[in-house]
N, C-alpha and C positions, 0 to 999 in steps of 0.2 A: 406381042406381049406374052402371047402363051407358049411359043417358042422358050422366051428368054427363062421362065419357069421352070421349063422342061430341060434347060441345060444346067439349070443351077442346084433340080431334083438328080440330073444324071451325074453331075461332078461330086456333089453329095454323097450319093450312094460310093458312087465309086471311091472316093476315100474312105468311106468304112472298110471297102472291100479289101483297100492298100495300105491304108492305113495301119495296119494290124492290131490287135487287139488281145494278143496274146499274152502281154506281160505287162496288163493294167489292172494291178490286184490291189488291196489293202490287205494291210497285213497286222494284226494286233495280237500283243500278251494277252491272255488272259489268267489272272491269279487263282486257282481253284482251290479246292483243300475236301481230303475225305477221312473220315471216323469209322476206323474199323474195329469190330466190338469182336472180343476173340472167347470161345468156352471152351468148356473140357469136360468129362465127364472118367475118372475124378476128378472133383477142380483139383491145381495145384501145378500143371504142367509149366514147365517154362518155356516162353514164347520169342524166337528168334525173329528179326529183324535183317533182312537182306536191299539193299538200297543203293543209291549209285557214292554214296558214302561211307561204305562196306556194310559190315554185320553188327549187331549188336542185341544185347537182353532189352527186350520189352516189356518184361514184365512176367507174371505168372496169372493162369487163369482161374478165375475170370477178368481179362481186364482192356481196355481200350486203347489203343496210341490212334494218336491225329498227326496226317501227314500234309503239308504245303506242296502245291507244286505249279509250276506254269506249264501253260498248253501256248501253242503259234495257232493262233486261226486265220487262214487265208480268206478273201471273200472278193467273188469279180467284180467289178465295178463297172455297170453298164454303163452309167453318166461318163464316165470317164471313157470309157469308149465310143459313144458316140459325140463328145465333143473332141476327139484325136482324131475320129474319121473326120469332120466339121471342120477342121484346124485343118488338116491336110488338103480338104478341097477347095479351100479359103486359097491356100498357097499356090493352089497350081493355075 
């Protein structure tokens, strides 16, 4: 019996090992957004804007623009890798 344990721990293992684990990510948007508050000392400066939408006046200081953007956050997924090892030593 403890034989049969010890092969099922060894086929186990060893699919984590072959298995690979390399390319079991999540991957999700995230929506951010930040407020950038701009001064001048005179006020009155005019405040350009450079962005992947070109250039533009934002305004004169003192004054704020609020920008949107999204980020990719990757994150590993250990569940998922140890159930691809698990899967693989199931099959062999």
């Amino acid at each position: 019996m403890t034989s049969g344990r010890g092969a099922w721990l060894f086929l186990g293992s060893l699919g984590l090992v072959l298995g690979g684990c390399g390319s079991l990510y999540r991957d999700s948007v995230v929506l951010r957004s930040q407020t950038i508050q701009v001064t001048s000392e005179p006020p009155g400066a005019v405040v350009s804007v450079v962005d992947e939408n070109g250039s533009g006046i934002a305004g004169e200081t003192p004054t704020a623009f609020h920008r949107e953007y999204s980020t990719l956050v990757r994150r590993y997924d250990r569940a998922a890798c140890a159930g691809a090892g698990f899967a693989a030593a199931a099959d062999a």
